[in-house]
N, C-alpha and C positions, 0 to 999 in steps of 0.2 A: 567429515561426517556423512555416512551413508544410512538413509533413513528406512531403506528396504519401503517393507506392505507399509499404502499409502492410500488415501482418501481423496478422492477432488470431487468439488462440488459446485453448484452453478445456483445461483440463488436470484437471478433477476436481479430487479429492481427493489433495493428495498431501504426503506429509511432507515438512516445514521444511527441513529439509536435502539432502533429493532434490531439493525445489524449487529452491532455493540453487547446488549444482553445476549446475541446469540451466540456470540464468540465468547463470552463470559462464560455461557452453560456447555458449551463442546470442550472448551479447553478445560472443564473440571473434570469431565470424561477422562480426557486423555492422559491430566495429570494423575486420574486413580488406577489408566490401566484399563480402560474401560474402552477406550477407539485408536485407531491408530493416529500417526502422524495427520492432520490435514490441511489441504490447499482448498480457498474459499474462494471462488470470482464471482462478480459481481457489481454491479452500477450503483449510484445513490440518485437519487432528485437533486437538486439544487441546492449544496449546504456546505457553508463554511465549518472547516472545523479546526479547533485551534490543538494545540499540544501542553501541556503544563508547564511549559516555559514558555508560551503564549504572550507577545505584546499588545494590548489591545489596542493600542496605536498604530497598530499594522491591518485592521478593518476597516477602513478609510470612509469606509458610506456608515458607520455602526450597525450598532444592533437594530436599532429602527429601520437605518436605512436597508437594510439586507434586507429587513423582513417586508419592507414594502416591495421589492422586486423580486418578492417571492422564494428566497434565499435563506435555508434555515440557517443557524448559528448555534454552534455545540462546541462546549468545554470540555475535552476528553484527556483521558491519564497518558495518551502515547505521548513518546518525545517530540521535540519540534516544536514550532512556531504553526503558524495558520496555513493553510492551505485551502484550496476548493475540488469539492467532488460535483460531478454531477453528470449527465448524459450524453455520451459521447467518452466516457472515457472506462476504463478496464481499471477496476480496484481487486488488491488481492491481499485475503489475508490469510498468512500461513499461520497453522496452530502445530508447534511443534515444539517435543522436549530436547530446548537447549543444555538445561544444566539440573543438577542434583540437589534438591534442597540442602540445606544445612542446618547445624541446631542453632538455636536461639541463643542468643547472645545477652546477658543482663534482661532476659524476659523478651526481646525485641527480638524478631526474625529478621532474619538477612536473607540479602538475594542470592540466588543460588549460581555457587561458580559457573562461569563459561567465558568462551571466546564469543561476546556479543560485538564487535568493533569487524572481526571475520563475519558475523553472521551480516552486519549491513553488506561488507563489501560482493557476499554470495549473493544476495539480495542484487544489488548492482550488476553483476554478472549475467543475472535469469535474465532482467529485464534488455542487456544489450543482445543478449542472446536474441530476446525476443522479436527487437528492432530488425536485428539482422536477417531476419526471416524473411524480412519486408525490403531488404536491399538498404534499410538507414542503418549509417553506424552512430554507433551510441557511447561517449566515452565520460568518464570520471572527471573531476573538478576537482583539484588539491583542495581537503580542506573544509569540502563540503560533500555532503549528503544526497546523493540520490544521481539522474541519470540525465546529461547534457548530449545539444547536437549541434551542428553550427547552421546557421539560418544561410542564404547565400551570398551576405553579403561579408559571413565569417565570422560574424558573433554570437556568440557561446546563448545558448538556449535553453533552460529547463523545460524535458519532456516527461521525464517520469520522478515523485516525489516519493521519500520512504519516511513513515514515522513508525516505531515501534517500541511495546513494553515486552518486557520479561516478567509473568506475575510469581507470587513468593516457591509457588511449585517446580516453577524453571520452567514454566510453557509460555512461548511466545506469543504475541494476541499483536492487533494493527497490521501495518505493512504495509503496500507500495501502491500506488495509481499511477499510470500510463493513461495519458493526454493520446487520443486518438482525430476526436475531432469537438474538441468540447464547445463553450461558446467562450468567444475570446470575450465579449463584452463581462461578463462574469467575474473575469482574472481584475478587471478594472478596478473592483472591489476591497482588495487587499493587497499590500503587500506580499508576496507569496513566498511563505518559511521565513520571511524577516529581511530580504535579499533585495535589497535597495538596485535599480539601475538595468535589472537581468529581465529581459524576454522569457515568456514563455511558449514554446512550442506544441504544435498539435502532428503527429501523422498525416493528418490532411495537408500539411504545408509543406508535402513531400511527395504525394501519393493523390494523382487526380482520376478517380474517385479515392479515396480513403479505403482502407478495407473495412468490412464487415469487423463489428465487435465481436461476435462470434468466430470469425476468424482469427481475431487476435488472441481471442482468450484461449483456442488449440495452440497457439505459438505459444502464449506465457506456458499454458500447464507442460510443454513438451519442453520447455526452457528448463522450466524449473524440476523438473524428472531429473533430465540431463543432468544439471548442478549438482542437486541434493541426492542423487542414488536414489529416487525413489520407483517403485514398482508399484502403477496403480493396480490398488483391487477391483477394480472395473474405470470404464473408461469413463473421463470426468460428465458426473450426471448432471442432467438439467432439471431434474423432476422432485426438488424440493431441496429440503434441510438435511436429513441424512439416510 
């Protein structure tokens, strides 16, 4: 899939769920025809967020306890289990049409066909692209979801996580975070995507000084051009919403 004219955008810092409605109202755009393909980057504050297949036995401090270390907690439609966003780290969310609605079935709408199992794996590709920029290589884990590296003692590390929907119009909403230099104490919190035993990694455990966020985030969008065919219509902006 070549997505051609392309959108990126740079949004700061913005709470999880401002983020959320925001990606709700672009990707209706896009589903009418109304914007092109777009890549969103951007940070969150401090905030668990879980997936609809969500354990809550994988938030190990609760709800309380998150929110007393200042730790919001949000129940969202992407897939996946729990994870943590928060500063120091590169979230991205691409809004793009996977697949063609379909008609209704018995009254009930269906999702709309595609290769979404390809679309994580391209997702996995940007982000080791993006590694690679930086000199870390980044590779898959049979089986599982999202982007590993080996720590130096050789065991396997989650550095970048992917949770994503497909909504009924076939546009894609969520996606991926890359661990740059976030706070490890944080990860304490949760079990992270339900992954009993597994380290997580930061950029910083590789790279002294770390790079700049802004750094990373021209390597994701140049990653992800690469990947997905796209042609930005200008170069990714930093000066708002669209």
């Amino acid at each position: 899939m070549k997505l051609g004219e392309c959108r990126c955008y740079r949004w700061g810092e913005v709470p999880y769920r401002e983020a959320w409605a925001r990606q709700r109202a672009l990707a209706a755009r896009i589903a009418a025809g109304e914007h092109p393909p777009t890549l969103v980057l951007l940070t969150h504050p401090p905030t668990f967020t879980f997936g609809r297949r969500g354990d809550p036995a994988n938030l190990l401090w609760g709800e309380e306890g998150a929110r007393a270390r200042g730790i919001e907690v949000v129940w969202s439609d992407r897939g996946g289990d729990v994870t943590y966003h928060g500063p120091g780290q590169v979230v991205g969310y691409p809004l793009l049409p996977l697949g063609k609605p379909l008609p209704a079935a018995d009254g009930r709408p269906r999702l709309p066909q595609g290769d979404y199992v390809g679309y994580l794996r391209r997702l996995e590709a940007v982000l080791m692209r993006t590694l690679a920029a930086f000199g870390v290589k980044g590779f898959r884990m049979e089986g599982m979801t999202g982007v590993w590296v080996r720590l130096p003692d050789g065991a396997p590390a989650k550095i970048a996580a992917i949770g994503v929907r497909v909504d009924a119009h076939g546009v894609s909403q969520h996606g991926f975070a890359l661990n740059v230099a976030t706070n490890s104490a944080h990860w304490q919190g949760i079990v992270g995507c339900g992954l009993q035993g597994y380290a997580v990694a930061n950029l910083a455990d590789f790279l002294h000084p770390p790079p700049p966020l802004e750094a990373v985030m021209d390597a994701t969008a140049a990653a992800f051009a690469a990947e997905f065919g796209c042609e930005w219509h200008s170069p990714c902006r930093r000066d708002g919403i669209m």
